[in-house]
LOLUM-984195 format. One record per atom (N, C-alpha, C, O, CB): atom name; residue in three letters; x, y, z. Coordinates in steps of 0.05 Angstrom, whole numbers, padded with zeros to 5 digits. Glycine has a CB too. Layout:
N
  atom  rest    east   north      up
    CA   ALA       X       Y       Z
...
end
This chain:
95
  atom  rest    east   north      up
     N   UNK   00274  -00507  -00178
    CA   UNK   00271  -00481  -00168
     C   UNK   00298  -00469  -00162
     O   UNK   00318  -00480  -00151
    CB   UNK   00253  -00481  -00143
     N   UNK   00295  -00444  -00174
    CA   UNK   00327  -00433  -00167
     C   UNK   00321  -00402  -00147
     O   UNK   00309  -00381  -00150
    CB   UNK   00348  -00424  -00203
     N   UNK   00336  -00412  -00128
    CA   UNK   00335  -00381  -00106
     C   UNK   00357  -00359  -00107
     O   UNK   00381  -00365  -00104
    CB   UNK   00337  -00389  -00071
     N   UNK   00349  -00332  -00111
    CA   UNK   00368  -00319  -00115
     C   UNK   00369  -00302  -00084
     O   UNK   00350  -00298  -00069
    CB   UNK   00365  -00304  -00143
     N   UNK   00392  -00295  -00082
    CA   UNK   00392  -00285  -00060
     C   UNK   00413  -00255  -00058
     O   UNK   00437  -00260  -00062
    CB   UNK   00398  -00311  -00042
     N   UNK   00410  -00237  -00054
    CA   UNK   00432  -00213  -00048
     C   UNK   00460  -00224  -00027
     O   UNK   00481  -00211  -00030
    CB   UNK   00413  -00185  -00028
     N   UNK   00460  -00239  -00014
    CA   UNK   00474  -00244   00005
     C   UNK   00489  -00274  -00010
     O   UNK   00478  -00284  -00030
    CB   UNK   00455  -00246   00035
     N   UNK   00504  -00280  -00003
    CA   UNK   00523  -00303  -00001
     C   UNK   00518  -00326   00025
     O   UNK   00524  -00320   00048
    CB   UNK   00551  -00289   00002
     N   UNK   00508  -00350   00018
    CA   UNK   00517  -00373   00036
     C   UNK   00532  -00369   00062
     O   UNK   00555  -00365   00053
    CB   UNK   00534  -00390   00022
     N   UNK   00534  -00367   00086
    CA   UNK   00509  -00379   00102
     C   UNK   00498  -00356   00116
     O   UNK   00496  -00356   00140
    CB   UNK   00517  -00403   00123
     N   UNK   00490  -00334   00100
    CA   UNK   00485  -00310   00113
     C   UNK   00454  -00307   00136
     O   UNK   00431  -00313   00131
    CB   UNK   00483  -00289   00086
     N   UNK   00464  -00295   00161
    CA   UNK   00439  -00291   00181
     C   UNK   00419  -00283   00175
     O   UNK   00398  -00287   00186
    CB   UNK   00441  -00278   00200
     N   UNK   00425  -00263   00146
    CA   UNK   00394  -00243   00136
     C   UNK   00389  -00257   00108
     O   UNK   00378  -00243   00091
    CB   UNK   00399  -00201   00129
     N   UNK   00393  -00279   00103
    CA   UNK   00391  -00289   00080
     C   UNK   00358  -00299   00070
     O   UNK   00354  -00322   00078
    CB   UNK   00411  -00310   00080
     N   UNK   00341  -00291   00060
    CA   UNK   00319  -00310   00052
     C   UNK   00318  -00343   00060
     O   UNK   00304  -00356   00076
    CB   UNK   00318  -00308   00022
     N   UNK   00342  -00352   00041
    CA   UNK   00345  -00381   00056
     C   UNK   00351  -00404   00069
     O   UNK   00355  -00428   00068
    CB   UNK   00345  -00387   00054
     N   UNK   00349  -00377   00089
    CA   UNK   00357  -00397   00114
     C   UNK   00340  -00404   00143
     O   UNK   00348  -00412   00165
    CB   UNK   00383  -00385   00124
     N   UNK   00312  -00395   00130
    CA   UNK   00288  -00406   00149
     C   UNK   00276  -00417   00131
     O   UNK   00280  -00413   00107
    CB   UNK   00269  -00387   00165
     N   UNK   00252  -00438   00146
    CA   UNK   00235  -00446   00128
     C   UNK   00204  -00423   00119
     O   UNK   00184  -00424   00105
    CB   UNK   00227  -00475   00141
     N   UNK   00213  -00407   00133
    CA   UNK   00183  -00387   00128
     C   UNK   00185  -00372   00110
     O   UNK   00197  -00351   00114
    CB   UNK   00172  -00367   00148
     N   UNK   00173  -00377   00083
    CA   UNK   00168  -00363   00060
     C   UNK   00145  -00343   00054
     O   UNK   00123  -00355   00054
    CB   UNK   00166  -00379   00044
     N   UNK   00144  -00319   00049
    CA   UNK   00115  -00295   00039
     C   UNK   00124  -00313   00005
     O   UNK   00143  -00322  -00008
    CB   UNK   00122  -00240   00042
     N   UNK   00090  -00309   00004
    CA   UNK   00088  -00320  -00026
     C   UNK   00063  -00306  -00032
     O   UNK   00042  -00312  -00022
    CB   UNK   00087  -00356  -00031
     N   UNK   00070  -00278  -00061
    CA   UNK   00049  -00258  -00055
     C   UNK   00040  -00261  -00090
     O   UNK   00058  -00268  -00105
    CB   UNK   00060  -00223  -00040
     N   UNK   00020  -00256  -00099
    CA   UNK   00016  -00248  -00123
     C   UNK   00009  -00224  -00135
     O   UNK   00003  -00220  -00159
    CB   UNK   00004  -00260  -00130
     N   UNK   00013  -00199  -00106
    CA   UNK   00004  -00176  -00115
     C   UNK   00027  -00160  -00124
     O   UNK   00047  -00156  -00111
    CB   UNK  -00011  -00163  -00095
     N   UNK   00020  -00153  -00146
    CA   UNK   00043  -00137  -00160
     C   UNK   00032  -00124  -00184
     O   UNK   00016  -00133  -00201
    CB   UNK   00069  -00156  -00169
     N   UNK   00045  -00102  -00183
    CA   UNK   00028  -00078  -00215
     C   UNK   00037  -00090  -00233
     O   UNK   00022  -00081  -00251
    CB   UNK   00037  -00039  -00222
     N   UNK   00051  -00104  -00244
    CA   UNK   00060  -00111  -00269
     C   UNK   00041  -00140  -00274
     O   UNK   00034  -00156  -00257
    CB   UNK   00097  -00115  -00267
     N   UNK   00037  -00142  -00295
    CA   UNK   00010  -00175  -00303
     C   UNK   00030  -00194  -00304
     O   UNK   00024  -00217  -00298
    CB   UNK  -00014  -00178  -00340
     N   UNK   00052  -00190  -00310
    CA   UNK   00063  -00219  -00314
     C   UNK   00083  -00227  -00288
     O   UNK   00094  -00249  -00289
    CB   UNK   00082  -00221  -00345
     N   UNK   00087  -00213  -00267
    CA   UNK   00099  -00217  -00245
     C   UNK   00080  -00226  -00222
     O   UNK   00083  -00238  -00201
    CB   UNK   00113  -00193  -00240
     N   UNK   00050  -00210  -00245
    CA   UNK   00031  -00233  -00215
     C   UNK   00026  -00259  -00235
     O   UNK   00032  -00279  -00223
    CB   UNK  -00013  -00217  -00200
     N   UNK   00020  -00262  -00255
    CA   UNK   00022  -00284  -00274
     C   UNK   00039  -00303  -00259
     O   UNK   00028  -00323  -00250
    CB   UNK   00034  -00276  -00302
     N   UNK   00062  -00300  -00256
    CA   UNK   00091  -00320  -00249
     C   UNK   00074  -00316  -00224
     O   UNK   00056  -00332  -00224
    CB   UNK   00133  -00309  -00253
     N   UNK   00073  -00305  -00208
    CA   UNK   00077  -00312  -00175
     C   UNK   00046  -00328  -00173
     O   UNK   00042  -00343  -00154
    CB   UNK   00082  -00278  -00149
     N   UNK   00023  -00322  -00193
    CA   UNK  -00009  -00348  -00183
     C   UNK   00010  -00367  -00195
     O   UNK   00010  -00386  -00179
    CB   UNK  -00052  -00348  -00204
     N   UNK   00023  -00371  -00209
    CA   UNK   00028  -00402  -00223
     C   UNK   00051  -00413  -00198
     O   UNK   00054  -00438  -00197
    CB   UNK   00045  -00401  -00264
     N   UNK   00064  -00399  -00183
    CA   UNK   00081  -00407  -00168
     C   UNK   00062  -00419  -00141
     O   UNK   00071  -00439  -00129
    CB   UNK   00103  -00383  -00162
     N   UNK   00042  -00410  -00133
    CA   UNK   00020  -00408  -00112
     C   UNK   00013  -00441  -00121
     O   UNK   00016  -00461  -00107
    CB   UNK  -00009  -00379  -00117
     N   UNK   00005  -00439  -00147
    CA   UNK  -00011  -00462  -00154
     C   UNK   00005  -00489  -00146
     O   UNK  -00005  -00508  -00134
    CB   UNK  -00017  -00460  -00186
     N   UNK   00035  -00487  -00156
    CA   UNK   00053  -00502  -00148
     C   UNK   00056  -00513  -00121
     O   UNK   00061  -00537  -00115
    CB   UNK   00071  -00491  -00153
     N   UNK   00051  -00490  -00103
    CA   UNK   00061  -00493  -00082
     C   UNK   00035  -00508  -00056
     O   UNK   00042  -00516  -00034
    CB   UNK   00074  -00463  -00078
     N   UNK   00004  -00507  -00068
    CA   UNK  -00020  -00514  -00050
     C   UNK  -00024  -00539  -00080
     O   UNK  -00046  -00547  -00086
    CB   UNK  -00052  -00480  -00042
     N   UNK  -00005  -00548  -00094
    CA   UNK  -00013  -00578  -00107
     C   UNK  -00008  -00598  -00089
     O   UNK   00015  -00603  -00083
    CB   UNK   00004  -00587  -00135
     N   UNK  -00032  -00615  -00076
    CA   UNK  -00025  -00634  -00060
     C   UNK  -00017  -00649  -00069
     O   UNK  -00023  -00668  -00055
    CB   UNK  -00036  -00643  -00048
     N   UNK  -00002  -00658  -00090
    CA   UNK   00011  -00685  -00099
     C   UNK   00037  -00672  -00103
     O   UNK   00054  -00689  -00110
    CB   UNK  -00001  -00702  -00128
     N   UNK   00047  -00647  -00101
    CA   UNK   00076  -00629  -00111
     C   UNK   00094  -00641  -00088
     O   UNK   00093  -00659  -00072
    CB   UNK   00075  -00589  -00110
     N   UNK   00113  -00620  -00096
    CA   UNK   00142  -00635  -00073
     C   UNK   00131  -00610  -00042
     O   UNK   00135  -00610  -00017
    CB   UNK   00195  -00624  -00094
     N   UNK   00121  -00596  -00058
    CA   UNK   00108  -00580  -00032
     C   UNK   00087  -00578  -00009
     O   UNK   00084  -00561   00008
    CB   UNK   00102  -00565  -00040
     N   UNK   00073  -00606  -00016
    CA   UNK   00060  -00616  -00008
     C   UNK   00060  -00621   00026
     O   UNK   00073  -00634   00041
    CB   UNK   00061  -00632  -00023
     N   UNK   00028  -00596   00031
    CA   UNK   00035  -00595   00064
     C   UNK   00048  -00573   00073
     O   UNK   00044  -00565   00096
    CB   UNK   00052  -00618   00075
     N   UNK   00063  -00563   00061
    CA   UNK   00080  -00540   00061
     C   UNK   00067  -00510   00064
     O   UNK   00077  -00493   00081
    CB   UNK   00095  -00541   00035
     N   UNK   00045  -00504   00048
    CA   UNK   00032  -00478   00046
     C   UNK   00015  -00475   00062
     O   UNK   00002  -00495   00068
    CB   UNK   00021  -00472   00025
     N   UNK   00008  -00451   00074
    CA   UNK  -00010  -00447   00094
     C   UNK  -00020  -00419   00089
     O   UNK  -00010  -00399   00099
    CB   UNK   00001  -00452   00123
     N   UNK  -00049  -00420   00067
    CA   UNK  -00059  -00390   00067
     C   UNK  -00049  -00378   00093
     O   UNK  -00037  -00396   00105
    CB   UNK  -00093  -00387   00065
     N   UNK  -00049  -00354   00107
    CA   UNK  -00058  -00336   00121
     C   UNK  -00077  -00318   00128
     O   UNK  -00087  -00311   00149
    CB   UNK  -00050  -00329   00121
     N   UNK  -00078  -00307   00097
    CA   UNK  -00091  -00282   00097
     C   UNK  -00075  -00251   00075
     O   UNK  -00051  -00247   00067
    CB   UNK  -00089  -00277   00132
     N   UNK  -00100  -00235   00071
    CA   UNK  -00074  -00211   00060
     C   UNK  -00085  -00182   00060
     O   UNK  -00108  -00177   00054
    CB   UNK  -00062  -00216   00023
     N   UNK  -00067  -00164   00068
    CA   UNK  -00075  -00146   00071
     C   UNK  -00047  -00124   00045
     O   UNK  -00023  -00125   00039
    CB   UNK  -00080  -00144   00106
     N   UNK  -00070  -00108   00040
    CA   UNK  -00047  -00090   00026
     C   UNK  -00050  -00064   00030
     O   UNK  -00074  -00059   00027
    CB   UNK  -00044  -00092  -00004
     N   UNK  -00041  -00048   00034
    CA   UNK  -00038  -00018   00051
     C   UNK  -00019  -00003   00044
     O   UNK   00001  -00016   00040
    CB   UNK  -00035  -00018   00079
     N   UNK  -00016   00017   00042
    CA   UNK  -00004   00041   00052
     C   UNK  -00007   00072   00050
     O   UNK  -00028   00078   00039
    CB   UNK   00013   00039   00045
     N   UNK   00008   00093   00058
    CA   UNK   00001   00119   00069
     C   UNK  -00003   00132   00050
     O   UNK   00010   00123   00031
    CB   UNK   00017   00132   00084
     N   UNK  -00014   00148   00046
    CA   UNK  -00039   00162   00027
     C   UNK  -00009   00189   00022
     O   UNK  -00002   00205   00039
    CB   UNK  -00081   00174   00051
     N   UNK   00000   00184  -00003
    CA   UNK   00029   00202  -00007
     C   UNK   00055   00194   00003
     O   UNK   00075   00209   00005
    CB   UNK   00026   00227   00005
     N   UNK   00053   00172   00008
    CA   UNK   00074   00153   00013
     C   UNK   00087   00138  -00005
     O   UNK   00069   00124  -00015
    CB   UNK   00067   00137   00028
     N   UNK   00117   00130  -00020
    CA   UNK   00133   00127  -00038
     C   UNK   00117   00095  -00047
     O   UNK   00118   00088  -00071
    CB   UNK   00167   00128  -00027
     N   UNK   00102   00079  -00028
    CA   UNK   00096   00057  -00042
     C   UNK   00059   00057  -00044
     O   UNK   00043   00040  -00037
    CB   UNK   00112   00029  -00025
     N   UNK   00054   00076  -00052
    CA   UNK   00030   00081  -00056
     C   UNK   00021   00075  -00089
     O   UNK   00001   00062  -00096
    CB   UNK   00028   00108  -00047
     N   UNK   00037   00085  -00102
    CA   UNK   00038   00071  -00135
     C   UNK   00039   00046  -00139
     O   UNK   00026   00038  -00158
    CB   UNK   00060   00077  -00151
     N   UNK   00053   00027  -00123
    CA   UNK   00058   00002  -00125
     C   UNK   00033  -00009  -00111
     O   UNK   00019  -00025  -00122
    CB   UNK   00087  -00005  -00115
     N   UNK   00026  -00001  -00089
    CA   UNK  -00005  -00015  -00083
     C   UNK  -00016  -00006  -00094
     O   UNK  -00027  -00025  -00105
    CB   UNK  -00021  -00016  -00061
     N   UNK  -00029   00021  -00109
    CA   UNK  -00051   00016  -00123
     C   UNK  -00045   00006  -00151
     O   UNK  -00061  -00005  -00165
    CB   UNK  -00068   00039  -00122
     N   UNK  -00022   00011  -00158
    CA   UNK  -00027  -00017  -00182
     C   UNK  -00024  -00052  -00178
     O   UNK  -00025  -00067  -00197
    CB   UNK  -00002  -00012  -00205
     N   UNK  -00022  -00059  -00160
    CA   UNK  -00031  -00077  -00151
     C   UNK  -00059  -00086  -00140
     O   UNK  -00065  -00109  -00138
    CB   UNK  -00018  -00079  -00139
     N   UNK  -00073  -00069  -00134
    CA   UNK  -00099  -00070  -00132
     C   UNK  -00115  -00068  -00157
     O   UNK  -00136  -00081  -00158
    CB   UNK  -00105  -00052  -00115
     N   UNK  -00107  -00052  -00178
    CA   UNK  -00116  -00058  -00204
     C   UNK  -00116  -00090  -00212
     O   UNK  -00134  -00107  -00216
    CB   UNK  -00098  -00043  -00223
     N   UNK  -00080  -00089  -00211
    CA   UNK  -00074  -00125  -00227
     C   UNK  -00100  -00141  -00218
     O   UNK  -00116  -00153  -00232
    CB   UNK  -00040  -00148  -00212
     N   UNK  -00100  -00139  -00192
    CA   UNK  -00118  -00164  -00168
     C   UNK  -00146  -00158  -00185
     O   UNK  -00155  -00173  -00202
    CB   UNK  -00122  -00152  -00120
     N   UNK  -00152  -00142  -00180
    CA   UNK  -00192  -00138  -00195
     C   UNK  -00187  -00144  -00224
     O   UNK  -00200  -00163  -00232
    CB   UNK  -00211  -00096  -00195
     N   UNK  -00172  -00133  -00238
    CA   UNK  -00166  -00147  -00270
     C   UNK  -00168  -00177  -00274
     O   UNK  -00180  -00190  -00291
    CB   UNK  -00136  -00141  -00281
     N   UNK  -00144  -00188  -00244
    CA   UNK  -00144  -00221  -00245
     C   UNK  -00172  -00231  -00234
     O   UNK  -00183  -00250  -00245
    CB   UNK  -00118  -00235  -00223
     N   UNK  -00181  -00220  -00217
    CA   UNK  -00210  -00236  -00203
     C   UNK  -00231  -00227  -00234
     O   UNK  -00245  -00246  -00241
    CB   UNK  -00226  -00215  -00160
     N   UNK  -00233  -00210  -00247
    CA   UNK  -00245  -00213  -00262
     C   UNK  -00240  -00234  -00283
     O   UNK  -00258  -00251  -00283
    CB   UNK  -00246  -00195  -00267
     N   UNK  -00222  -00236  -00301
    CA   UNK  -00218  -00252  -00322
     C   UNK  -00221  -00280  -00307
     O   UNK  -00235  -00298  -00316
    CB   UNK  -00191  -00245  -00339
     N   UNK  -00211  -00281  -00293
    CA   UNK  -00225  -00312  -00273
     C   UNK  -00259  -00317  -00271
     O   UNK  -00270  -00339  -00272
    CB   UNK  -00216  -00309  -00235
     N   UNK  -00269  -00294  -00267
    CA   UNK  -00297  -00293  -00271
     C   UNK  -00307  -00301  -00292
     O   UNK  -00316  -00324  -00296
    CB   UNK  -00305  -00271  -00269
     N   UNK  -00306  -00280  -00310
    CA   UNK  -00297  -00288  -00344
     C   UNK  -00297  -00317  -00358
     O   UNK  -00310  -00326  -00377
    CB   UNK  -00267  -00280  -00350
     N   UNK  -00273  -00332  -00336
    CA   UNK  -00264  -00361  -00350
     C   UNK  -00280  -00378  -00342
     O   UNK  -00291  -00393  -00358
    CB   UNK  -00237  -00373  -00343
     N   UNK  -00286  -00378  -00310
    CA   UNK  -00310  -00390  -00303
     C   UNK  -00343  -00395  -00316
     O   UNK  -00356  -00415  -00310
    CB   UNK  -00310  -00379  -00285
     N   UNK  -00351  -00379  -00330
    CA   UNK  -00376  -00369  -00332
     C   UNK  -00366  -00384  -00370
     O   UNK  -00383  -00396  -00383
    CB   UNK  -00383  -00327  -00320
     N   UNK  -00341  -00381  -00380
    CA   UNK  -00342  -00397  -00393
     C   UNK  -00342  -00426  -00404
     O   UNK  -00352  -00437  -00424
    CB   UNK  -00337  -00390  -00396
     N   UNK  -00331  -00433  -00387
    CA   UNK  -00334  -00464  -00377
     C   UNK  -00365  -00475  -00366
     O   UNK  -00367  -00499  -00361
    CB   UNK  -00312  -00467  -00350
     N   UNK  -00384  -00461  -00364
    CA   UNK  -00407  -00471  -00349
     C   UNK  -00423  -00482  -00378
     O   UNK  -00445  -00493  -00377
    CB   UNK  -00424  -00445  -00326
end
């Protein structure tokens, strides 16, 4: 795994320098949620090096109705129903 970071070593606002990671798969683009379920999958494999490590929460996605990130959630709410579908899809083919 390689971490990229805006900041330089040993920075206070740096991503890595806590252990608490957001690990999201909602994103308008298919292959950026693609990469981030396969990163998920990685990360809740109980035999991985991550093992023990992940802890669903929960998810909520929101924002203000004419607000600059309003495009980006609702195309992310597309990706998500596109993905829960074709999962549907895969399922129902396997039976």
């Amino acid at each position: 795994m390689t971490v990229l970071d805006r900041f330089p070593p040993a920075s206070s606002i740096a991503a890595g320098n806590h252990v608490n990671k957001i690990i999201r798969a909602n994103y308008p683009d298919t292959l950026y949620a693609e990469l981030a379920t396969e990163s998920i999958r990685s990360w809740r494999d109980p035999a991985g090096i991550f093992a023990g490590l992940y802890h669903r929460c929960g998810w909520l996605l929101a924002a203000l109705g004419g607000g600059s990130s309003l495009d980006f959630t609702e195309g992310s709410i597309k990706t998500a129903r596109e993905k829960a579908s074709s999962q549907r899809k895969k399922s129902a083919l396997r039976m």
